[in-house]
C-alpha positions as CSV (number, residue, x, y, z in Angstrom):
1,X,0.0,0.0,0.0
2,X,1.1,3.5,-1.0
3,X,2.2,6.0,2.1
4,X,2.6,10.0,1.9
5,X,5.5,9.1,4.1
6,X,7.7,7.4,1.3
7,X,7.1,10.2,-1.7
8,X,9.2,12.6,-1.7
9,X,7.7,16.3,-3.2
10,X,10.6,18.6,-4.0
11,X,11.3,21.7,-6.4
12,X,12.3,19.7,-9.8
13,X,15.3,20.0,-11.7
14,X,17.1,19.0,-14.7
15,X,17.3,15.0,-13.4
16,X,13.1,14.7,-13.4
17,X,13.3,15.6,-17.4
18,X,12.7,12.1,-18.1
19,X,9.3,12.2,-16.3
20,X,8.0,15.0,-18.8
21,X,6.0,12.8,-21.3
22,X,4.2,11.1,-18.4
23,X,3.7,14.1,-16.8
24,X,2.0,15.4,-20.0
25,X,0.0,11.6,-20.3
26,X,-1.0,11.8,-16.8
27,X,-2.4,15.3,-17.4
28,X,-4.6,14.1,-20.6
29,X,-6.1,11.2,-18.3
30,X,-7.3,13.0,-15.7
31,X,-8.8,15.6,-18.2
32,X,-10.6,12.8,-19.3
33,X,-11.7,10.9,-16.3
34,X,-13.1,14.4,-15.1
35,X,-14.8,15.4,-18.7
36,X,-13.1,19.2,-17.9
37,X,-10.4,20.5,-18.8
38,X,-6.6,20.7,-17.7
39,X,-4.2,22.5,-20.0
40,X,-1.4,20.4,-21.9
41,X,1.4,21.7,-21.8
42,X,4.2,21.0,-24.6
43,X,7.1,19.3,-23.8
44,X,9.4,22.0,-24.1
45,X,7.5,24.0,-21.7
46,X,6.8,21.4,-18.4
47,X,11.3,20.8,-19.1
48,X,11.2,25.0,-19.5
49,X,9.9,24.8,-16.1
50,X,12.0,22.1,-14.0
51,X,15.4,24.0,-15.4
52,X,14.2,26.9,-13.8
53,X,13.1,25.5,-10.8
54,X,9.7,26.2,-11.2
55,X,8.2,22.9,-10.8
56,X,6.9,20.2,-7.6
57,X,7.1,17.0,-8.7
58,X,6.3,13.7,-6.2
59,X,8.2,11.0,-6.1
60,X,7.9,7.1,-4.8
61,X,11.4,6.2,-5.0
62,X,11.7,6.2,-9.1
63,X,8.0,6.5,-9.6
64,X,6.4,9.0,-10.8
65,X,3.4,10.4,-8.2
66,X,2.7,13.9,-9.1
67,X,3.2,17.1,-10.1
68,X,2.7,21.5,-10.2
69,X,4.1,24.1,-11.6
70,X,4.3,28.3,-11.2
71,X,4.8,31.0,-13.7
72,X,4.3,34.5,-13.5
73,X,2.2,36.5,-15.3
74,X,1.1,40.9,-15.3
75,X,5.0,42.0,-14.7
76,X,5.1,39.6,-11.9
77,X,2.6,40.8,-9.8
78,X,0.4,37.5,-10.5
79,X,1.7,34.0,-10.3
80,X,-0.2,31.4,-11.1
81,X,0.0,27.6,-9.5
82,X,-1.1,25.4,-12.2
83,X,-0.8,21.7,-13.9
84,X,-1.7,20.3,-10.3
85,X,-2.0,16.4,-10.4
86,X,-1.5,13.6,-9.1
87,X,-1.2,10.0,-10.5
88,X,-4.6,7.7,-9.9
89,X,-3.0,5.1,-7.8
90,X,-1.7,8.2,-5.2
91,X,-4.8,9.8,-4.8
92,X,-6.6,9.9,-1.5
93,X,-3.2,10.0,0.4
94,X,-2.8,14.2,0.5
95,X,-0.5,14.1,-2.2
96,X,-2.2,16.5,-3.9
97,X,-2.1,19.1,-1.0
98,X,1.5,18.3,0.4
99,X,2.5,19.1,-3.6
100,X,0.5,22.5,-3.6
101,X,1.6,23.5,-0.5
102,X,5.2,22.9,-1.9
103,X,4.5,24.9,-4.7
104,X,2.6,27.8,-2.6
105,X,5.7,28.2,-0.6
106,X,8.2,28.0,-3.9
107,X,5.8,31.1,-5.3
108,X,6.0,32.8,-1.9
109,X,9.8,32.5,-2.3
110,X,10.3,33.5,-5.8
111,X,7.6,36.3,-6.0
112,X,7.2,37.2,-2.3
113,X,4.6,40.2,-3.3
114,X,2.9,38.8,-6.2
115,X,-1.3,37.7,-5.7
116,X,-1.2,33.7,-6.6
117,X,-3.9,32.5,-8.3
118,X,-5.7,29.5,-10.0
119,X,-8.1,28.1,-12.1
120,X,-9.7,24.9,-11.2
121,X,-12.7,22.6,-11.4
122,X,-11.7,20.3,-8.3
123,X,-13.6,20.4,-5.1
124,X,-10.3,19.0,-3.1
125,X,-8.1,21.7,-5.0
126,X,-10.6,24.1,-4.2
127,X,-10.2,23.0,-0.6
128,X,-6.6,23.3,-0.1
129,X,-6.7,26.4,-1.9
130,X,-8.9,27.5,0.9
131,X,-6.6,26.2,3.7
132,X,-3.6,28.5,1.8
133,X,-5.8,31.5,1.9
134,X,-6.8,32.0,-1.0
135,X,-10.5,32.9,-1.9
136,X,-13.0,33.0,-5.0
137,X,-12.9,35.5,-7.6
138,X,-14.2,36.7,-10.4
139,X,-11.8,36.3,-13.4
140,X,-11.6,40.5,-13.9
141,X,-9.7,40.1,-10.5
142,X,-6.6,37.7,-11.9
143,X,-4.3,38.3,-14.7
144,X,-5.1,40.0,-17.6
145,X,-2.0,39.0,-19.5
146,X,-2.8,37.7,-22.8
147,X,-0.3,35.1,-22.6
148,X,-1.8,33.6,-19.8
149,X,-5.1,33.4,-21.5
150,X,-4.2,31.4,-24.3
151,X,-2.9,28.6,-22.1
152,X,-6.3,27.4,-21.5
153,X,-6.8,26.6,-25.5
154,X,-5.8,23.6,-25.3
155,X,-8.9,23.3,-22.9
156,X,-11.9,21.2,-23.9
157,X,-14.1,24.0,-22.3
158,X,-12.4,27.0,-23.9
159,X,-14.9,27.8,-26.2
160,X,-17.3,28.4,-23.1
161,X,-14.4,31.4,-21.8
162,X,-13.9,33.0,-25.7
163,X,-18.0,33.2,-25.6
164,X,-17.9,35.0,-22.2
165,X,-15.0,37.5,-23.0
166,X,-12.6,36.0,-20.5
167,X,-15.6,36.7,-17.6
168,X,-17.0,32.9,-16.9
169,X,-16.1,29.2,-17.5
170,X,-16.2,26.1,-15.5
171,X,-13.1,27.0,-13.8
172,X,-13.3,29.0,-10.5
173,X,-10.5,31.2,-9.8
174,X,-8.7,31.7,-6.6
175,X,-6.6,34.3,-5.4
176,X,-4.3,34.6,-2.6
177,X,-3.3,38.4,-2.0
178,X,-0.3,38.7,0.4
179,X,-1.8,42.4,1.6
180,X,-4.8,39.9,3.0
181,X,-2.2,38.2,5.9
182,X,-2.4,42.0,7.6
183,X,-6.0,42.1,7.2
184,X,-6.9,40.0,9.7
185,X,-5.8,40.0,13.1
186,X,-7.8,38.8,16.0
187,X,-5.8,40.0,18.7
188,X,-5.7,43.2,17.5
189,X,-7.5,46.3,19.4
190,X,-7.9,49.6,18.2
């Protein structure tokens, strides 16, 4: 049986190349299990990312378990946390959140004032998401980079974001804004 305990999830680097094309497979299947979309990504771009240390990936010893990615976007004052999965026989263990929480932390280090934000359809992403700090927003409050946009062509529901001008899909977006962590304090008195 499969433990969180043996995977290790660390920033990847130019020895986890070799994973790419399952990365990319593992994406398509769980597109298709879910009937929504997750973005491929080419080739090129997942390695793009591991050289420059701006990917999680999970492993179980030589295994393949999972994998995330960040890239910036807007000058880097957005950065978005995206490509989240997790290989089907390593769900249910908190792989998924011990990898986003990885990559929450490597966006916190590499863009320390920068909003983070994602797109998803998953309920347990959505959760974690939560647990990070980030909340629901509309999509007028992430990037509007163009480049960041066309990422979600290769999207099975992309037609549905095209016919609402960029304003609704069947994603939901989620923002974390570090100028919230000041917002908020309990022991505070005027």
């Amino acid at each position: 049986m499969k433990q969180l305990e043996d995977i290790v999830v660390t920033v990847a680097n130019e020895t986890h190349l070799k994973y790419t094309a399952e990365i990319n497979d593992t994406i398509d299947m769980a597109s298709k299990e879910r009937g929504t979309g997750i973005a491929r990504r080419t080739d090129e771009y997942i390695n793009k990312k591991m050289l420059e240390g701006k990917a999680i990936i999970a492993l179980d010893g030589d295994h393949f378990a999972g994998f995330c990615y960040i890239e910036s976007w807007g000058h880097d004052n957005f950065v978005a946390n995206s490509g989240l999965i997790v290989r089907k026989e390593y769900r249910g263990l908190g792989l998924a959140k011990a990898i986003k929480y990885k990559a929450f932390e490597l966006s916190r280090n590499k863009f320390p004032g920068a909003k983070i934000f994602g797109l998803t359809t998953g309920l347990a992403v959505m959760k974690i998401n939560h647990e990070l700090g980030y909340r629901p927003v509309t999509f007028s409050e992430l990037t509007d980079d163009d480049a960041f946009w066309k990422g979600c062509k290769s999207c099975v529901n992309y037609d549905i974001l095209q016919r609402t001008n960029r304003t609704k899909c069947l994603c939901t977006g989620m923002l974390f804004d570090p100028a919230w962590e000041s917002e908020f304090q309990p022991n505070k008195k005027s």
